[in-house]
Phi, psi and omega in degrees: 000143200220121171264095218285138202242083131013300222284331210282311190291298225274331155305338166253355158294277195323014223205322150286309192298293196299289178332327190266302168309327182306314187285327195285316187277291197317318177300329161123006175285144172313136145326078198313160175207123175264148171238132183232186175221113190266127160243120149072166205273350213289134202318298150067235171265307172334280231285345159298311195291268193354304187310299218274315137337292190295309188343289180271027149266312183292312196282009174074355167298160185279116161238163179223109189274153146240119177295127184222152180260175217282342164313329181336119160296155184283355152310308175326294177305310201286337167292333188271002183269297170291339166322305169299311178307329190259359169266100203314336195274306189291158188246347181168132193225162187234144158234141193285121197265173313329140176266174167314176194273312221276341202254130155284126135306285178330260291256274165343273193300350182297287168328300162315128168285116197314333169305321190261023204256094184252350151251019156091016194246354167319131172301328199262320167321301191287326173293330156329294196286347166320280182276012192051049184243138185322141177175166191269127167282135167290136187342299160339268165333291171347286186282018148284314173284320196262011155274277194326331185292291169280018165252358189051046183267145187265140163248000183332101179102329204297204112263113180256110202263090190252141190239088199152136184215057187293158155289334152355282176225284205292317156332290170297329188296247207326334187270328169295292170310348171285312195331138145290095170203176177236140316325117183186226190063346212269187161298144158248157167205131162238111162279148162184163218293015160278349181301150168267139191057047180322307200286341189274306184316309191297311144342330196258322213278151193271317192221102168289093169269113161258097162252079190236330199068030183251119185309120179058063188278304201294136160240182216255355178263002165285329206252126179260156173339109156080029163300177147230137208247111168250149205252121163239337158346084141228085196282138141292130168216137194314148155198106150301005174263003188250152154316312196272354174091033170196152154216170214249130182239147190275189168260345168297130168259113176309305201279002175270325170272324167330314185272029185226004186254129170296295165221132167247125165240170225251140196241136345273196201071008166228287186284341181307282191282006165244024149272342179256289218312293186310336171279327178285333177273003161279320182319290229282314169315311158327323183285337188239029186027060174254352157254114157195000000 
C-alpha cells in the first residue's frame, strides 16, 4: 500500500510555480494577482482563505482579501464582482462559498468573467471542460489528476467508480476521466445516493473517489484487492480529545480500507492540499491570460 502524500506534491507544485513567476517578473512581466471575497465569519471558510492567502505568498503572487459581514446585500456583492472583472491588475478572483441564504450562489459565480473564474464553476469554464477545450478546472478534481499524474497511476481503461455527484467534485471529476488524456480514458460510473448496488458498483471499481462528505461511508467490504482509493471527505466531526474540539475526517474508514489499497491518500493531507495548490496554478494561467 503507497500512501499518497497531498502535503508533499502540493509543495512541490507550489515551488514550480513560485520558480516560474521568479522568471515572469525578472522578465519585466506582471506579477499574478488574486483576489478572494470572504462573507460572513464561517469557520471553514476563514481557515481555507487563509490557506489560501499564504499559498500565494509562497508562489510569489500578489493577493488581495475582501470582507463583507454576512448582512452584505447581494447588490453590493454583485457590484464588487463586477469591480473586479473590470480591474485590469487583478488577474483572477474567488468568492468563498457558502454564501449567506439571502445571496444566489448561481446568480454570484454567473457575474464573474469565466476569464478571471479561477475556480473553475463559471457556466461557460464547465462547459468548456465538457467538450475539452482549455478552461479553469474546478480545484478539487483538478488537484486529483495531478496526483494521479505524479504517482503514475494508470487509469487507461480502468473502472473509475466516483461517489458523489456535486457540481464541485463529482461532475467535473467524470467528465476529467472520461477525457483522451493521460490520466483519463478510464469507464466512469458516478454513484450517488439514489443508486442501486452501491456496495457492488463500489466493489467493482479499479480506482474509487469518494466525495459525499458522510465520515466513514467507504468500508473494507466496498473496496477490492489492489483499488486505488481517493478520500475527498472533510467532514468536522467532535473530538474532545483535540483542541480545536473536531477532527477532520474522510468518507473512507482508512485504517480498515488501507491495507486492501494499492494507493490511498489519507484526510487530512492528501486531496485537501491540492485543492489550493490548484487554484493557485488557474492564478498563474490568469497571470498568463491563457484562457479566454
Amino acid at each position: 500500500m503507497t500512501l499518497i502524500d497531498g502535503k508533499a506534491v502540493s509543495e512541490q507544485v507550489k515551488q514550480e510555480i513560485a520558480a516560474e513567476v521568479a522568471e515572469i517578473v525578472a522578465r519585466g512581466g506582471k506579477r499574478p494577482h488574486l483576489a478572494a471575497i470572504l462573507v460572513g465569519h464561517d469557520g471553514g471558510s476563514e481557515t481555507y482563505v487563509a490557506a489560501k492567502v499564504k499559498a500565494c505568498e509562497v508562489c510569489g503572487f500578489k493577493s488581495t482579501l475582501i470582507r463583507y459581514e454576512s448582512d452584505v446585500t447581494e447588490e453590493e456583492l454583485l457590484a464588487k464582482v463586477q469591480e473586479l472583472n473590470a480591474d485590469p491588475d487583478v488577474d483572477g478572483f474567488i468568492v468563498q462559498l457558502p454564501l449567506p441564504a439571502h445571496i444566489s450562489e448561481q446568480k454570484v459565480i454567473e457575474t464573474i468573467d469565466y476569464c478571471k473564474d479561477v475556480d473553475g464553476f463559471h457556466p461557460i469554464n464547465v462547459g468548456r471542460l465538457s467538450i475539452g477545450l482549455p478552461c479553469y478546472i474546478s480545484a478539487t478534481p483538478n488537484g486529483i489528476m495531478e496526483l494521479l499524474r505524479r504517482y503514475q497511476i494508470d487509469t487507461k481503461g480502468k473502472k473509475c467508480v466516483i461517489l458523489g455527484r456535486s457540481n464541485i467534485v463529482g461532475k467535473p471529476m467524470a467528465m476529467l476521466m472520461m477525457q483522451k488524456a493521460c490520466p483519463g480514458d478510464a469507464t466512469v460510473t458516478v454513484c450517488h445516493s439514489r443508486s442501486k448496488d452501491l456496495v457492488k458498483e463500489c466493489r467493482e471499481a479499479d480506482i474509487l473517489i469518494a466525495a459525499m462528505g458522510q465520515p466513514n461511508f467507504v468500508t473494507a467490504d466496498m473496496v477490492k484487492e489492489g483499488a486505488v482509493v481517493i478520500d475527498v471527505g472533510t467532514t468536522r466531526v467532535p473530538d474532545a480529545t483535540r483542541k480545536s474540539g473536531f477532527k477532520l475526517t474522510g468518507d473512507v474508514k482508512f485504517d480498515e480500507v488501507a491495507p486492501k489499497c494499492a494507493y490511498i491518500t489519507p484526510v487530512p493531507g492528501g486531496v485537501g492540499p491540492m485543492t489550493i495548490v490548484s487554484l493557485m496554478k488557474n492564478t498563474l494561467l490568469a497571470g498568463k491570460k491563457a484562457i479566454y
